[in-house]
N, C-alpha and C positions, 0 to 999 in steps of 0.2 A: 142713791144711798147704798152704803155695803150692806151686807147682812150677814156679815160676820159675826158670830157671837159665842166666842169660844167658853168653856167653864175656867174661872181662872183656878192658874196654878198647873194644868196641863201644856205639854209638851208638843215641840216636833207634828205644827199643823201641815198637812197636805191637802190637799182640795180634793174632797170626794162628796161634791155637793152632785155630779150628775149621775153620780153611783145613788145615793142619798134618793133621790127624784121619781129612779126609776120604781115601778108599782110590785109591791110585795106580794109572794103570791098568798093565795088564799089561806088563812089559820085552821089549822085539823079544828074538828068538832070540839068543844072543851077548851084550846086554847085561847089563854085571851091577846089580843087585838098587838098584832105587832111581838107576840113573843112568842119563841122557836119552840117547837113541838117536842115533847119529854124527851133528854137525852142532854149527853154533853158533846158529844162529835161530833159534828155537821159537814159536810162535804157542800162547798159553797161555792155558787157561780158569776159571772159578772149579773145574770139575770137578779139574782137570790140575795145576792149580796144586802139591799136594802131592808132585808127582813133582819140582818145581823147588826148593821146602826140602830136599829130602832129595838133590836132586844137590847144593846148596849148601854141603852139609858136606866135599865135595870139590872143587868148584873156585868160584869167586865167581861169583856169576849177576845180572847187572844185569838190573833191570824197568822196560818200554817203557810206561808208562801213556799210551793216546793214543786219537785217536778220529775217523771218517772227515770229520767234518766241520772241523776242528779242522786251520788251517794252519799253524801254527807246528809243529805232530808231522810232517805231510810235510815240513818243513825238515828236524827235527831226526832223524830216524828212519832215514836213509841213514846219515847221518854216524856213529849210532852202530853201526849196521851193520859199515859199512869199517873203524872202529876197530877193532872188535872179532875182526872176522876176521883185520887185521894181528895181532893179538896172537895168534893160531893155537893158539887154545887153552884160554889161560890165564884167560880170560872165558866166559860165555856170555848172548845175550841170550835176556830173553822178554819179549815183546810182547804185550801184555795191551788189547784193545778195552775199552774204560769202558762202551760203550752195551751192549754183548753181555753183562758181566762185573760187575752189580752188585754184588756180595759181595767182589769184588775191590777194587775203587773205595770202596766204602764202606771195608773192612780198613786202606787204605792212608791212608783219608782225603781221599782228591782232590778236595781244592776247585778247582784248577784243574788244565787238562792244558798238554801234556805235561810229566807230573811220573816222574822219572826216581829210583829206590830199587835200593839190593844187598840181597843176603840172600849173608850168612857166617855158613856154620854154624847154619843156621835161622832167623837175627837179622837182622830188618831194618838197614840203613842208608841215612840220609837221602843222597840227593848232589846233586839240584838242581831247579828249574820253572824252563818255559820254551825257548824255543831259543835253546845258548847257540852258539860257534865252535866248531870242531873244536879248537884247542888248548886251549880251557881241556877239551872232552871228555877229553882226552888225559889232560893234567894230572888230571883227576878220577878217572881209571882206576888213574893212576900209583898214587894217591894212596890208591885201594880196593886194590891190591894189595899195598899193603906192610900196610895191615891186617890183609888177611888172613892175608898171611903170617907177623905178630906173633901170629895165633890159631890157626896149625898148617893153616890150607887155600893148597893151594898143589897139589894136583893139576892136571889136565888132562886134557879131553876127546876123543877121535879126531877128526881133520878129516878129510873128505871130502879123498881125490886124496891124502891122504899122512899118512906118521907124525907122532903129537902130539910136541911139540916136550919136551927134557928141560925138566921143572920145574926154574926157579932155586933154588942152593942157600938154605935159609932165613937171617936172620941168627939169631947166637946171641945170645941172651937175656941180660941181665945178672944177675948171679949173684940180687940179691937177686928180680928179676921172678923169675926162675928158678925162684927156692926158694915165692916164692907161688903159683906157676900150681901146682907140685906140690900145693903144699897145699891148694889149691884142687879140684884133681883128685883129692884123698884128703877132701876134705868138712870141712878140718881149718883153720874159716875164723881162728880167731884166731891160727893161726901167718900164713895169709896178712897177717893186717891188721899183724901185726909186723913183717913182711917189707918191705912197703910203707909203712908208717911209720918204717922204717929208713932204707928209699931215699931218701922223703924228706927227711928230718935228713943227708943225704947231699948232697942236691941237691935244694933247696925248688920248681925250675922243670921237675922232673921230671912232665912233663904228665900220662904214662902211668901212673907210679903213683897220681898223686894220683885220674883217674879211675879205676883200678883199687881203688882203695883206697876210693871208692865205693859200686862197687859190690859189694865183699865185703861192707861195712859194709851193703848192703843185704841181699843173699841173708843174713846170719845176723841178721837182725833180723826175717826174713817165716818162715825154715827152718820152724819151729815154730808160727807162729802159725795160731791158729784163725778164718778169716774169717767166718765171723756170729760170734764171741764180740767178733772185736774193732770193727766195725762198729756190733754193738747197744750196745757199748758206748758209743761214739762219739756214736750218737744219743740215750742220755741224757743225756749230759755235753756239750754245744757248745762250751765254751770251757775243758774239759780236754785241756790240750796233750800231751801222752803219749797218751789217745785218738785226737785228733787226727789225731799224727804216726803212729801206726799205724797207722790210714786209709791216710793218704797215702802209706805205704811199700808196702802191697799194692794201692792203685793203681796206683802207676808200676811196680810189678814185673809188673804185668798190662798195661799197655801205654795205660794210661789217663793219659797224662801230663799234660793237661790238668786235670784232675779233682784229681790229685794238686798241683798247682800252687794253683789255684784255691783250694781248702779251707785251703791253710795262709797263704794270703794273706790270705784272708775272717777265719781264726783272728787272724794279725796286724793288722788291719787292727781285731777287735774286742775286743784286748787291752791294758790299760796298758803304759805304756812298759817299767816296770822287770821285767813278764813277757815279752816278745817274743824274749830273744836267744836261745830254743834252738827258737824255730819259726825266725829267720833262718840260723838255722846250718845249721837239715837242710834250706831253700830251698837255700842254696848248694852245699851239699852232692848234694844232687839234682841241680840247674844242673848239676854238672860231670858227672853217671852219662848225664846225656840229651845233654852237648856245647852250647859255649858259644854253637854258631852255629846251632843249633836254633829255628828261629823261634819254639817254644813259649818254648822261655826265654829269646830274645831281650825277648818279648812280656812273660813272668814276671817279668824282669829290671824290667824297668820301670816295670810298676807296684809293685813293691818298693822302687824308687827315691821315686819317688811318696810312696809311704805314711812312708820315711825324713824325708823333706823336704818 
């Protein structure tokens, strides 16, 4: 079985399940169990790392990927600093060195720095490379918190010099998301996928269901499955699409999204026309669980274009 279980509605998975594993060190006196000790800046190592997942199920923690040599990070690395502190709270950064922090860099994938990821609720998300302004930082934060707070994290951390500020109230949920996070939360994925294909017959521009609806359609397609049965399978069969697609549904549930892209392109790519449309459908479909503006699917996006035309 997988044990993939991502929150839906989040982006841009990568696998940081043996980051996740490794043992957190001990909580200061006072702190409770799994959350980082007073403060918002944390200097985090591939050791430490798993004390930064497991604050993340409580308040969003954005990750500083950077590196001494590296000018663009002294740009960008104040800036996300003072944001973050004005938001008194409701953030927290970690600063992760790439040269010191192999395991990390590699996890994240850092082909270049400063490349800047949240983790909510365990779940990476992508937010940007490079040194951007401080208002689009802003905007980007803005833009991680309502996230979060669509997936239930919306606590807050103590600041040094004074009390953590009250958490905003969340917004409420519309009845049908509603009824699928429940049923999501009780394992009970085909009421969810009803729920969410309800919403949309509702409202076809409904962004969040449609990637919600996703990625339930993923989680109960891996639930059960056997990954060497369905792999060996895979490799006997090259151009049985059902094999295939099973590949590539517990690739990307494992954070392997490139891999999962890849294989069902190479499948389309070496299929007759009048077999191809249900490997295009679970490309598209995938596209929208990983996020439009994903550069892997940006990338995916394209050569699919390509192979159309």
């Amino acid at each position: 079985m997988s044990d993939y279980a991502p929150t839906a509605a989040l982006r841009g998975a990568v696998d940081l399940s043996a980051l996740r594993n490794r043992p957190a060190p001990q909580a200061q006196a006072g702190t409770p169990s799994g959350a980082a000790p007073s403060g918002l800046v944390h200097d985090v190592t591939d050791a430490t790392f798993g004390q930064m997942l497991e604050l993340s199920r409580t308040v969003p923690v954005v990750v500083d990927l950077w590196a001494e040599w590296c000018g663009p990070c002294k740009q960008l690395s104040p800036v996300l600093e003072k944001v973050v502190t004005e938001l008194a709270g409701r953030l927290v950064l970690a600063k992760v060195d790439v040269d010191a922090n192999p395991q990390l860099m590699q996890a994240f994938r850092a082909q270049s720095i400063p490349l800047v990821v949240a983790l909510v609720g365990g779940q990476p998300v992508p937010l940007f490379t490079g040194a951007v302004p401080e208002e689009q930082v802003r905007q980007v934060f803005d833009q991680l918190l309502q996230l979060a707070a669509q997936n239930g994290v919306t606590g807050t951390v103590p600041v040094e010099g004074g009390d953590a500020p009250e958490a905003p109230a969340e917004p409420p949920l519309p009845p049908l998301h509603a009824e699928a996070y429940a049923a999501i939360e009780a394992g009970d994925y085909p009421r969810a996928i009803a729920a969410y294909e309800k919403a949309l017959k509702e409202n076809p521009r409904d962004a969040d269901a449609q990637a919600g609806l996703g990625q339930v359609r993923l989680l109960s397609r891996v639930q059960e499955a056997d990954p060497v049965a369905v792999r060996a399978a895979a490799a006997e069969s090259p151009t049985d699409v059902d094999a295939q697609l099973a590949v590539a549904d517990l690739d990307l549930a494992g954070g392997h999204v490139d891999d999962a892209f890849d294989r069902l392109l190479d499948l389309f790519a070496a299929l007759p026309a009048d077999a191809r449309k249900p490997v295009q459908e679970r490309l598209v479909e995938l596209f929208g669980v990983v996020g439009a503006t994903d550069p892997r699917v940006v990338r995916a996006r394209g050569r699919l274009t390509n192979l159309l035309f």
